[in-house]
VOBA-1610 file (N, C-alpha, C; in pm, whole numbers, padded with zeros to 5 digits, always signed):
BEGIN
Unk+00084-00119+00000Unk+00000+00000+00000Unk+00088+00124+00000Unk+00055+00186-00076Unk+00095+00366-00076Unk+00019+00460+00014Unk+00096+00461+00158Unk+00008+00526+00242Unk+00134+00655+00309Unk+00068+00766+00210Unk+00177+00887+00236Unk+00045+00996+00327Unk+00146+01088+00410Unk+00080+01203+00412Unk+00111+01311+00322Unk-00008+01378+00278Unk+00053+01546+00179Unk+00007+01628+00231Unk+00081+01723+00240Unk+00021+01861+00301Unk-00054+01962+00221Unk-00138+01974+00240Unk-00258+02050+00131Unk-00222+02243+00173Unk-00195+02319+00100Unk-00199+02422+00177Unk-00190+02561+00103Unk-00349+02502+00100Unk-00403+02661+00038Unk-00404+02807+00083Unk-00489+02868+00011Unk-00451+02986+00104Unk-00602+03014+00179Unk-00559+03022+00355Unk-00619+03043+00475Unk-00617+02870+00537Unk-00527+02744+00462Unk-00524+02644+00543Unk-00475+02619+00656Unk-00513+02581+00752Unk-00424+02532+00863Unk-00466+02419+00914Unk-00338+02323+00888Unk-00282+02204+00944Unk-00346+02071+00865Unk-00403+02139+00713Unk-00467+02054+00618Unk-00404+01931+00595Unk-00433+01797+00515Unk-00326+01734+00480Unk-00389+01599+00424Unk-00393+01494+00353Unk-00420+01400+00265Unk-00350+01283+00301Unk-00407+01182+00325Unk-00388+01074+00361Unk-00393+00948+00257Unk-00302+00906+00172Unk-00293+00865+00032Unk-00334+00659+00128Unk-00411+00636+00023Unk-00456+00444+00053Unk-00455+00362-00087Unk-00378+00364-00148Unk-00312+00351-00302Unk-00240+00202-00266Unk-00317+00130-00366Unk-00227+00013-00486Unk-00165+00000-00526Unk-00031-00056-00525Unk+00128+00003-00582Unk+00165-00120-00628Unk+00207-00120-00798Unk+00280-00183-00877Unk+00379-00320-00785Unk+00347-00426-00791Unk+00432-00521-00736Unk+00466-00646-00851Unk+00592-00736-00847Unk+00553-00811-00952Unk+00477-00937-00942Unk+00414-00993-00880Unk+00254-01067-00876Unk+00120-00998-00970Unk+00159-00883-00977Unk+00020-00811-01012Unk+00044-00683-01111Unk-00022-00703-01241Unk+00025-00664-01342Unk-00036-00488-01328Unk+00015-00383-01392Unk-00032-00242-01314Unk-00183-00251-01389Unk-00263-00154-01327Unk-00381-00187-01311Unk-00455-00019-01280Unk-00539+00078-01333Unk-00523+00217-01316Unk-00676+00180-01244Unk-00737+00208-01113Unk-00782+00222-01046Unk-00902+00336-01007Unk-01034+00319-00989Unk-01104+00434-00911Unk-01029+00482-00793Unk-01079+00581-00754Unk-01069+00661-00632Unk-01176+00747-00576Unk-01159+00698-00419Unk-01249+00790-00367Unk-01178+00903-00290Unk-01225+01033-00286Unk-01152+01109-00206Unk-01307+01137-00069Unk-01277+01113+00051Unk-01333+01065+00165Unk-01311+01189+00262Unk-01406+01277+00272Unk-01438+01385+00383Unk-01484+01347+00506Unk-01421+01320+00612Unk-01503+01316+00727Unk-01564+01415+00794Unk-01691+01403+00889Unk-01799+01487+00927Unk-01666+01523+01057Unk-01782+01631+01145Unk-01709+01718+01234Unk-01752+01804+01250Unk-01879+01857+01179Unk-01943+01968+01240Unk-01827+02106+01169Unk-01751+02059+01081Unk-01686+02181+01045Unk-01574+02238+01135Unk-01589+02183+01297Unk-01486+02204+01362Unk-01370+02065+01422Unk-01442+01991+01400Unk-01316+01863+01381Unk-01330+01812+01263Unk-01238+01716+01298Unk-01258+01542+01140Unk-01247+01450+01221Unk-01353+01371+01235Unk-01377+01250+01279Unk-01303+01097+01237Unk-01233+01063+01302Unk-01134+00962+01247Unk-01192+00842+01196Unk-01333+00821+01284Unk-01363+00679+01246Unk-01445+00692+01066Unk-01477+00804+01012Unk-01542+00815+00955Unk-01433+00859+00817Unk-01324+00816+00867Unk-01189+00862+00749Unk-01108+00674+00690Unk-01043+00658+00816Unk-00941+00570+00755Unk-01041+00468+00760Unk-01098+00417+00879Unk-01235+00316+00830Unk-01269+00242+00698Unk-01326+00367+00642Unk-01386+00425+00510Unk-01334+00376+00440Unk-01202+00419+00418Unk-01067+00441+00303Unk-01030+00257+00298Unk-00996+00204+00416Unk-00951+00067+00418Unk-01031-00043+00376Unk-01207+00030+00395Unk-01273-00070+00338Unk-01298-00048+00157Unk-01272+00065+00135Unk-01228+00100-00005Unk-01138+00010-00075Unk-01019+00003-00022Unk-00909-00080-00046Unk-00943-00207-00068Unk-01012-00271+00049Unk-01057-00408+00042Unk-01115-00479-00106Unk-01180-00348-00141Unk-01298-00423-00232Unk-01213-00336-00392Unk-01039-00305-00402Unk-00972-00296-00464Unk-01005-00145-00547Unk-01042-00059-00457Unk-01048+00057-00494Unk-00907+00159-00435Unk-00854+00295-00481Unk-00792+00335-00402Unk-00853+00440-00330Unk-00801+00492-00219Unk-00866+00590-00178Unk-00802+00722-00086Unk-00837+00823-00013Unk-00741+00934+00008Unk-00838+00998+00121Unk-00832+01027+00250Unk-00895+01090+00367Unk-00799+01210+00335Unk-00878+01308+00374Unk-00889+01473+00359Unk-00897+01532+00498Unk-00841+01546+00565Unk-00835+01614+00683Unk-00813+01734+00680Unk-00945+01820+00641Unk-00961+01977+00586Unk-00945+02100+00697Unk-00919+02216+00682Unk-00878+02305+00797Unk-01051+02294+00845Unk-01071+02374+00928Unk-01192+02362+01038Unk-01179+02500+01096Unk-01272+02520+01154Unk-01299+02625+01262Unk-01243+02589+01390Unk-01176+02673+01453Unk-01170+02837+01479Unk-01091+02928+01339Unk-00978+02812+01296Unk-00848+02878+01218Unk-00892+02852+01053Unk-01040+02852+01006Unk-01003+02859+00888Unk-01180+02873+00862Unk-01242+02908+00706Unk-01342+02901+00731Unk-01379+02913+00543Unk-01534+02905+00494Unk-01527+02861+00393Unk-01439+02988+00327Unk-01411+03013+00208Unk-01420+02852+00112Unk-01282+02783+00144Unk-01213+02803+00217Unk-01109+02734+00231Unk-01109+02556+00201Unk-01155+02503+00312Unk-01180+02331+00282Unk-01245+02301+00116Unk-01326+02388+00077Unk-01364+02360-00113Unk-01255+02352-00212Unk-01133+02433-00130Unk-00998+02476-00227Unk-00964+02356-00194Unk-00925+02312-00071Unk-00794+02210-00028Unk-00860+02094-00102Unk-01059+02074-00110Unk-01098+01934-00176Unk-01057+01937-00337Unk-01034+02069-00376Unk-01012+02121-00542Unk-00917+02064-00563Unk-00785+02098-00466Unk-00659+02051-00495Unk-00644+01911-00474Unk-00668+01830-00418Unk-00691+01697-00402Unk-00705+01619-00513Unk-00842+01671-00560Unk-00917+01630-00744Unk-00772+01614-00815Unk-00771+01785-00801Unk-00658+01794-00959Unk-00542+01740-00987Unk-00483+01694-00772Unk-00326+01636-00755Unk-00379+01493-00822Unk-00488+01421-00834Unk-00530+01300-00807Unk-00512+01282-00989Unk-00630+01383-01069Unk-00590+01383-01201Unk-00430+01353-01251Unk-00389+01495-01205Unk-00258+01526-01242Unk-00174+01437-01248Unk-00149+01329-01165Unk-00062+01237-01112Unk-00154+01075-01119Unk-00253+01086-01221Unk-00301+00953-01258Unk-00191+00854-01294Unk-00181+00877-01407Unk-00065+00798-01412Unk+00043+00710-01332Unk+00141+00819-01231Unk+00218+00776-01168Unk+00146+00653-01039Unk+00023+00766-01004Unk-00057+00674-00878Unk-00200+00580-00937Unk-00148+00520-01057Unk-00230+00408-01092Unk-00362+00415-01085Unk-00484+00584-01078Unk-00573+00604-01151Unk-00679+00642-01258Unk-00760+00586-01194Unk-00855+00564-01372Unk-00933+00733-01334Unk-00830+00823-01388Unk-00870+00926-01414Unk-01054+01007-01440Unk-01134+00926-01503Unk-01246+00904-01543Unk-01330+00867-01396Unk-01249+00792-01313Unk-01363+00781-01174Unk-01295+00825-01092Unk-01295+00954-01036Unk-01289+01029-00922Unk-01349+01058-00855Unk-01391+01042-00742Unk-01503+01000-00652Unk-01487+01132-00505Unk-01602+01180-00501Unk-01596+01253-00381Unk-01649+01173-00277Unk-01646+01207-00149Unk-01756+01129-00055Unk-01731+01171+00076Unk-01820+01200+00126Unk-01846+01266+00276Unk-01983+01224+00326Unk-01940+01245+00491Unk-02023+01221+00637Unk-02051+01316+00698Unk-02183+01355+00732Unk-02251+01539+00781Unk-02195+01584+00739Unk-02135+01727+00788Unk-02049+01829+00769Unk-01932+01815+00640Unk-01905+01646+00631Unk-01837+01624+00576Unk-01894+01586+00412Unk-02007+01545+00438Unk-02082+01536+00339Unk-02087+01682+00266Unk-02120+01781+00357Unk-02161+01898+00286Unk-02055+01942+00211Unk-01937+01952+00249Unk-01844+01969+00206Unk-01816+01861+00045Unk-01839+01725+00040Unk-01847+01665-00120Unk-01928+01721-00187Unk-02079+01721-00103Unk-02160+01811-00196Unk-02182+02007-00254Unk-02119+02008-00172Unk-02063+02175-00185Unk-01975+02190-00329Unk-01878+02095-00275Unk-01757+02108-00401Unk-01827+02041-00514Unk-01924+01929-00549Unk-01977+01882-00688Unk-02100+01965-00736Unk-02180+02093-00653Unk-02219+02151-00734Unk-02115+02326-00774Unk-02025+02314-00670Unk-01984+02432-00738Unk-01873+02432-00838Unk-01761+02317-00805Unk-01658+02296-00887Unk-01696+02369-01048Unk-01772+02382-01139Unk-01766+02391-01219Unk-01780+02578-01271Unk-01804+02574-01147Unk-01864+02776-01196Unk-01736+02861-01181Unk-01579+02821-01196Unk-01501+02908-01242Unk-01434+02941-01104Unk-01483+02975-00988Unk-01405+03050-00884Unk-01304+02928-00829Unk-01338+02822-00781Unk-01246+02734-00756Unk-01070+02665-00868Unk-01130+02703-00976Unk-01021+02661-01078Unk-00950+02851-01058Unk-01001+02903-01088Unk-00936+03034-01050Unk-00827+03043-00917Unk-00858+03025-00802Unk-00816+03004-00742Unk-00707+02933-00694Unk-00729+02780-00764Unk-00608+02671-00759Unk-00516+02688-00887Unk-00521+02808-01026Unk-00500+02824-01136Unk-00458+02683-01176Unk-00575+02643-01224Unk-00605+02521-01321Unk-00753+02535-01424Unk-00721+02459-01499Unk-00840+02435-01585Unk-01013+02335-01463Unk-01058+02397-01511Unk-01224+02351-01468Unk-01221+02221-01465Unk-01188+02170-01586Unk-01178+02014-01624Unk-01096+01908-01545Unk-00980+01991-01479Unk-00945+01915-01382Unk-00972+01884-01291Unk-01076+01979-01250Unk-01155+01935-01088Unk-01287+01871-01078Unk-01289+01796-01227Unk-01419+01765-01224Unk-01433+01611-01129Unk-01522+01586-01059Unk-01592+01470-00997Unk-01719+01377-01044Unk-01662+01262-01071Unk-01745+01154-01173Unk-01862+01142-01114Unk-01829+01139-00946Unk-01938+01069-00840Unk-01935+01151-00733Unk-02061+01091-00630Unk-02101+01180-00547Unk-02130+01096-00429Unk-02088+01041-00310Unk-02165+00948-00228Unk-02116+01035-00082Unk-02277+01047-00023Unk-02282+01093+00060Unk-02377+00968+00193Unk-02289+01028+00339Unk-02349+00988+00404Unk-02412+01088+00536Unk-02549+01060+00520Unk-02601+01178+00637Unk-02560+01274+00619Unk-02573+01374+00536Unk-02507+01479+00491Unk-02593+01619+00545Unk-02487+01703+00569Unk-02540+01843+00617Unk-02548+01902+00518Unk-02682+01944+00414Unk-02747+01995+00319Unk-02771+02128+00296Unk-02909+02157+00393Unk-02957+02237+00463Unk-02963+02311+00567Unk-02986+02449+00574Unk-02994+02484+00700Unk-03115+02499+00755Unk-03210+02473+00709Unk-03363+02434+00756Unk-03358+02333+00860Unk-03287+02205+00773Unk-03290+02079+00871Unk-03178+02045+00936Unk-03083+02154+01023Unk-02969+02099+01059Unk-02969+02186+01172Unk-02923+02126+01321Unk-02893+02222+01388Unk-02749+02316+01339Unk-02791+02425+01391Unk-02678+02540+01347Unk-02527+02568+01351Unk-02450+02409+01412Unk-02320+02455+01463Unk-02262+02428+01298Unk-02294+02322+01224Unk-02216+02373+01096Unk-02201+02454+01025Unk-02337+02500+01004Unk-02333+02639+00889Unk-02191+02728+00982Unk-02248+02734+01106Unk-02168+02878+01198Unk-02005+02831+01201Unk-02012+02755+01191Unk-01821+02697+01179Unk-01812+02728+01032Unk-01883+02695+00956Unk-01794+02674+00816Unk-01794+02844+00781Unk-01893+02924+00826Unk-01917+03064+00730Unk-01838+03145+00870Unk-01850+03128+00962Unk-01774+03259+01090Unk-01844+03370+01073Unk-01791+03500+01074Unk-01828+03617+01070Unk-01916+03646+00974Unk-01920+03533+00832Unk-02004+03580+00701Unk-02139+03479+00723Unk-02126+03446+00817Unk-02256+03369+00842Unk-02410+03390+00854Unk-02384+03555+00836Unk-02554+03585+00789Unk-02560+03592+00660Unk-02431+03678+00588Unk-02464+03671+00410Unk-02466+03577+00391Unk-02410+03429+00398Unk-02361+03353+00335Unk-02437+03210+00346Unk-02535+03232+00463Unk-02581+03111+00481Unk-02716+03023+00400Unk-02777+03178+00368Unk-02893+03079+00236Unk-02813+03001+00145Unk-02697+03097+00053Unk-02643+03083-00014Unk-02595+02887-00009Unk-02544+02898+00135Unk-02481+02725+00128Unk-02600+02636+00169Unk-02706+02627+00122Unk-02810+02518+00155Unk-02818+02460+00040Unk-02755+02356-00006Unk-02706+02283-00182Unk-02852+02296-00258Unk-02953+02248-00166Unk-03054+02191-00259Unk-03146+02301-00371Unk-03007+02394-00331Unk-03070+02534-00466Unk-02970+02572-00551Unk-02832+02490-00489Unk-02732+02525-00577Unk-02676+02391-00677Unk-02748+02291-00680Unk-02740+02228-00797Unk-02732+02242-00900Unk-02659+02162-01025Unk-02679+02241-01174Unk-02644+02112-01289Unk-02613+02122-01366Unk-02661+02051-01483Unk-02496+01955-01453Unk-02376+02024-01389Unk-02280+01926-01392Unk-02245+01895-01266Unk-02395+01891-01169Unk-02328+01829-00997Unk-02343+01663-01062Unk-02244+01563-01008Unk-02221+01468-01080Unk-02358+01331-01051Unk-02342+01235-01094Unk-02436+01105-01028Unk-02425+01072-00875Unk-02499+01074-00777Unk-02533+01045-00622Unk-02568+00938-00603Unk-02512+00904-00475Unk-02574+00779-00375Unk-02557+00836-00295Unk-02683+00872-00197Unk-02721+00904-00070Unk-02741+00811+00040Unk-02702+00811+00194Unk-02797+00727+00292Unk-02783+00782+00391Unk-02917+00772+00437Unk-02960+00855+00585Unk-03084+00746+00673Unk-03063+00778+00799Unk-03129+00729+00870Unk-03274+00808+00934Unk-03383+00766+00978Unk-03528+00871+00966Unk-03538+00942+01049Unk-03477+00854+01186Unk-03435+00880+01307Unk-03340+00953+01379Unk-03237+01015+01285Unk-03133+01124+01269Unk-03208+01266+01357Unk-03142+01271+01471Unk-03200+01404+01529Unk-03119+01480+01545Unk-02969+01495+01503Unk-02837+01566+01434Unk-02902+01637+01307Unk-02891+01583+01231Unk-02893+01624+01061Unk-03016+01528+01046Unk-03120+01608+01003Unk-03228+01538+00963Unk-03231+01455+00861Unk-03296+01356+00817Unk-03310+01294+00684Unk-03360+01392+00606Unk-03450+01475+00612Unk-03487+01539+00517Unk-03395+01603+00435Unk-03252+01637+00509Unk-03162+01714+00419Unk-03134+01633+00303Unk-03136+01518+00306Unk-03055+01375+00196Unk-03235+01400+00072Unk-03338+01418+00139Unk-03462+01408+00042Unk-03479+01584-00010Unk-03397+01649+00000Unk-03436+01775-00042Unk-03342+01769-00149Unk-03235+01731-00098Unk-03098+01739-00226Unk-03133+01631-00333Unk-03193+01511-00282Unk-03238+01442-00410Unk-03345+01484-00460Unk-03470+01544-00440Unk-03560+01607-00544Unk-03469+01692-00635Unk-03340+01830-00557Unk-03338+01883-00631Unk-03234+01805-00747Unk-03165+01665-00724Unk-03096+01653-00826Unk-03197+01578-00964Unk-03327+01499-00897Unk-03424+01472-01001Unk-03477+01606-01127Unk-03484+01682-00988Unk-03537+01811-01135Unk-03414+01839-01233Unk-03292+01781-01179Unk-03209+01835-01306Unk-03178+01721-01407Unk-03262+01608-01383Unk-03222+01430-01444Unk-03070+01389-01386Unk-03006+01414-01268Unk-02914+01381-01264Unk-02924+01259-01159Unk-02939+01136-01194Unk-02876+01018-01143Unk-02897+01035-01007Unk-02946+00995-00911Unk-02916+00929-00778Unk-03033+00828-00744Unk-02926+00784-00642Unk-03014+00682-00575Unk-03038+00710-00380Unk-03127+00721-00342Unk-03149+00727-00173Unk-03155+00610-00121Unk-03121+00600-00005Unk-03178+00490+00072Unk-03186+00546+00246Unk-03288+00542+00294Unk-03325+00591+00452Unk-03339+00477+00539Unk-03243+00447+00573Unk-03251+00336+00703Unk-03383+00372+00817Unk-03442+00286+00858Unk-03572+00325+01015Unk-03527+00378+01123Unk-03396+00291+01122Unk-03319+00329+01275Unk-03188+00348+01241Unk-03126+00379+01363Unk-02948+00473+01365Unk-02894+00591+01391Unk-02875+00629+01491Unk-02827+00773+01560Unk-02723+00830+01408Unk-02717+00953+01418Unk-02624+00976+01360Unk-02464+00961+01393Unk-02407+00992+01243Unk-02240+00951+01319Unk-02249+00833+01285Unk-02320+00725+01206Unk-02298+00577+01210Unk-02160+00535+01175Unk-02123+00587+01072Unk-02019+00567+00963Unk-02026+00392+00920Unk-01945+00323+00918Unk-02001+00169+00915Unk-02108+00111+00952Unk-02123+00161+01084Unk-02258+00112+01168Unk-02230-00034+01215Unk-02123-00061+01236Unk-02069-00185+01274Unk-01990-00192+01401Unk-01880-00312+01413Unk-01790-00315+01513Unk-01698-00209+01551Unk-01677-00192+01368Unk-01548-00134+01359Unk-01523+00014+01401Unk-01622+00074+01341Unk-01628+00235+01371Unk-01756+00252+01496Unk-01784+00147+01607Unk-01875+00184+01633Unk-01801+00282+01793Unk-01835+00356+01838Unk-01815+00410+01975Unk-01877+00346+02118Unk-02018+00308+02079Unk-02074+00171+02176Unk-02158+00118+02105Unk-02246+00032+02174Unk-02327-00019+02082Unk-02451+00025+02055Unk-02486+00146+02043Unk-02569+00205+01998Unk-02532+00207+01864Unk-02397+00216+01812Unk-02399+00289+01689Unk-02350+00152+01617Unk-02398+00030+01658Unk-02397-00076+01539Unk-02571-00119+01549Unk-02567-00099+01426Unk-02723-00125+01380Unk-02718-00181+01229Unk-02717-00355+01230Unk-02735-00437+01140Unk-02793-00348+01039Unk-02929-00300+01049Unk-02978-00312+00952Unk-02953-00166+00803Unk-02851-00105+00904Unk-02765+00020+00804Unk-02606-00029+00761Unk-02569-00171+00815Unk-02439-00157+00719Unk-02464-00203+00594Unk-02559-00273+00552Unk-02559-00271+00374Unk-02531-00189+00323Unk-02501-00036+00370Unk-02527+00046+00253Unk-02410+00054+00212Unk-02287-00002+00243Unk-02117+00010+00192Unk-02172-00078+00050Unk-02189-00205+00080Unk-02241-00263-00095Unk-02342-00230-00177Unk-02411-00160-00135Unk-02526-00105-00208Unk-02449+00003-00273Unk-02350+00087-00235Unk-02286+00211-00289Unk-02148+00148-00379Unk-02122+00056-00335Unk-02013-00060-00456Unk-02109-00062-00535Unk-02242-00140-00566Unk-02294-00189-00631Unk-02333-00051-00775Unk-02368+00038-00664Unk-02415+00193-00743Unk-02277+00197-00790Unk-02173+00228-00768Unk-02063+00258-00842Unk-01992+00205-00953Unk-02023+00064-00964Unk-02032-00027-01064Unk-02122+00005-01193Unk-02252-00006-01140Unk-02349+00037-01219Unk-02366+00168-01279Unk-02321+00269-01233Unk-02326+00407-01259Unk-02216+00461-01299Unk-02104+00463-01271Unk-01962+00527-01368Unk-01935+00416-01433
//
């Protein structure tokens, strides 16, 4: 395994950095150019949640994907758009360096948990409107994202209590906050989705995961939902592995890791 740290470090980052989970040329195994997911963990905008990073990434690996945890600046010391840049640069290092790091350029994969979610979905409907390639001075085309898989994602600010919006925006948090509720900023190139949320979510409502999928239906863009009955938020696996006690393993939400293989198969 190719498991490097990179230091991401845009401008207003602090203490950003990329966590590489890469397939590396051996002679048993002939080279082979690979998907990738790049993996946001939730945090409310003011941490990154570990179980909801390398977890993730290793069970990626398993099922012969590569993959890359994003440990984005946060509040107090950084605030938007900062973490949209550091996910920009990620994309384009990931393009850029297909080749050398054995991927299939064509599936670049975003994916985030609450806060962290908002953040994949933030960057796949805005990536394309010019300010982010400006910024990282690159072409548009390089930051583009094939896929979209979100879990329990912070959407809305209707259905979310308020500590994310207020971490990610700080001081611009009255202009700025209609503005970041996705399910109005969708557009013809936010990419194909797999969503899952639980009903019972009294963190981040489910409704945020059913507002963002109407609005990606009105644009014909591809997704699929699935709303588990039960499961606190924070599941991430919903298993042994990432669980904190046993509240947060609930059989009947870990399908959704193969259900989102299965979508990824089927859909890129």
């Amino acid at each position: 395994m190719l498991n490097r740290i990179i230091k991401i470090n845009e401008s207003g980052s602090v203490g950003a950095f990329a966590t590489t989970y890469f397939w590396q040329e051996n002679s048993e195994m002939p080279p082979k150019k690979r998907p990738v997911v790049v993996i946001c963990p939730g945090g409310a905008y003011c941490s990154v949640s570990y179980r909801e990073g390398e977890p993730i990434a290793l069970q990626f690996m398993a099922h012969g994907y590569n993959a890359v945890v994003l440990n984005y600046s946060v509040h107090p010391y950084a605030h938007y758009p900062t973490a949209l840049f550091e996910l920009g640069r990620v994309v384009q290092m990931l393009r850029e360096r297909a080749d050398e790091w054995l991927i299939d350029a064509d599936k670049i994969m975003v994916m985030g948990f609450s806060a962290g979610g908002h953040l994949a979905a933030s960057y796949s409907c805005f990536w394309s409107r010019g300010f982010i390639s400006d910024a990282l001075g690159c072409a548009k085309e390089e930051l583009k994202p094939n896929g979209l898989l979100l879990g329990y994602p912070v959407i809305t600010s209707k259905h979310t209590l308020g500590g994310s919006f207020r971490h990610l925006l700080g001081d611009k948090y009255d202009e700025l906050v209609e503005g970041m509720s996705l399910e109005k900023q969708v557009t013809d190139a936010t990419p194909p989705t797999f969503i899952w949320h639980t009903f019972v979510d009294e963190a981040v409502s489910y409704k945020n995961s059913e507002l963002f999928e109407i609005a990606l239906r009105e644009k014909n863009i591809a997704v699929e939902l699935h709303i588990y009955p039960e499961g606190m938020h924070g599941l991430a696996l919903a298993n042994e592995v990432t669980a904190v006690d046993e509240s947060q393993i609930v059989p009947s939400c870990q399908e959704w890791f193969e259900r989102a293989l299965e979508w990824i198969k089927n859909t890129l």
